[in-house]
VOGU-3710 file (C-alpha; in Angstrom, 3 decimals, decimal comma):
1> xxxxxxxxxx> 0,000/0,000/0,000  1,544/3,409/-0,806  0,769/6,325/0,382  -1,537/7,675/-2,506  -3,830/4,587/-1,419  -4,533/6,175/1,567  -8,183/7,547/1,509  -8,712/10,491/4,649  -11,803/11,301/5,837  -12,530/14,900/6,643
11> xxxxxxxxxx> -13,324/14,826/10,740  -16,790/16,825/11,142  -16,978/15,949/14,807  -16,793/19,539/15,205  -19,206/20,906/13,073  -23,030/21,951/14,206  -26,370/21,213/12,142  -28,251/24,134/11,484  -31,981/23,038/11,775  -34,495/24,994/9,598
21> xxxxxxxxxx> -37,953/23,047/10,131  -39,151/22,353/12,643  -37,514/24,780/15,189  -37,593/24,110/19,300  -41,047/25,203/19,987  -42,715/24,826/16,294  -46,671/24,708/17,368  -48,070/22,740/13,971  -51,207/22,633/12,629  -50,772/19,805/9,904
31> xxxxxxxxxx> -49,685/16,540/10,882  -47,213/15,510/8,275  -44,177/17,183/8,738  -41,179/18,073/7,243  -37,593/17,892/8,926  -34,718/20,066/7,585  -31,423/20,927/7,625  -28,535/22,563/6,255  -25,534/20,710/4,593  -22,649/19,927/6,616
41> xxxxxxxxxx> -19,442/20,135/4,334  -18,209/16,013/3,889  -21,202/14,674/5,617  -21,691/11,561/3,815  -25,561/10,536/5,444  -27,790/12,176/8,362  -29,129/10,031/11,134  -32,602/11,447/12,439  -34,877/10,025/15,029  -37,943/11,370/16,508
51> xxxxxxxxxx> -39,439/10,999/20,081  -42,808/11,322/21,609  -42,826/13,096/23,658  -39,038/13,328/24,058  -35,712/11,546/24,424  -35,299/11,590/28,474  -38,900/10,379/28,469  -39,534/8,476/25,338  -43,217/6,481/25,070  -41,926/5,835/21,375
61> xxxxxxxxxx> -39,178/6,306/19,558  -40,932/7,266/15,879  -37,770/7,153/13,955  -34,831/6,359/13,701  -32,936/6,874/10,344  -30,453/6,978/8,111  -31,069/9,340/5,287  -28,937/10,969/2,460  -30,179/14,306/1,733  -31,567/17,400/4,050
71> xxxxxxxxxx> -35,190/16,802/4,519  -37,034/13,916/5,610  -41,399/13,881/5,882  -43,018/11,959/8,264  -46,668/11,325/9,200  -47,472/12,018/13,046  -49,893/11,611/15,214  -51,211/14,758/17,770  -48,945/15,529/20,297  -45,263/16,688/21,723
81> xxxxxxxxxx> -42,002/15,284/19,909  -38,656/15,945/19,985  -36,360/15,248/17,008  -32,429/15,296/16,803  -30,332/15,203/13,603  -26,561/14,392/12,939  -24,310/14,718/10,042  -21,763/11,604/9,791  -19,439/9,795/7,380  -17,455/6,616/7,483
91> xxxxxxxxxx> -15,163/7,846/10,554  -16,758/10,839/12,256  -19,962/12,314/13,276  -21,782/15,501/14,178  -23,234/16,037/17,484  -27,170/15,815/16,992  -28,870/19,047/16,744  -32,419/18,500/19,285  -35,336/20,351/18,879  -38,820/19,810/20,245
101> xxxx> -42,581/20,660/19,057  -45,756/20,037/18,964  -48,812/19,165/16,638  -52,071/20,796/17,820
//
């Protein structure tokens, strides 16, 4: 193996997602909703997962995902959720990016 084998892996275990939808406190009116983000540079996939009604006290974890792209729709029932969302390739990860909110 030389050295122009040698595939690195950009570490993005510093790096924050910037949610856009749904932010902590959305109140929502329509029960299928849309989860977005922004890109982080050499993310490779995004793990999401939604609780209900949250992750210290989880009746139900909803999802739990891995997606390529920046949005992901789901189908929910009425109630309080909290959803998290983390950028990661083959050797590093994001920290997840929590918010929480409700459909009325």
């Amino acid at each position: 193996m030389s050295c122009s084998d040698v595939v690195l892996v950009d570490d993005i275990s510093g790096e924050n997602i910037r949610v856009l939808a749904p932010t902590d406190g959305a109140l929502l009116n329509e029960n299928i909703v849309t989860f977005t983000w922004e890109q982080v540079e050499d993310a490779e996939w995004y793990a999401i997962q939604i609780a209900k009604p949250n992750f210290a006290e989880a009746l139900q974890i909803v999802t739990d995902s891995t997606i390529i792209g920046l949005n992901f729709t789901k189908v929910l029932e009425l109630g309080e959720y909290q959803w998290r969302v983390r950028g990661e390739n083959s050797e590093y990860h994001t920290g997840y990016s929590t918010q929480s909110f409700a459909i009325e």
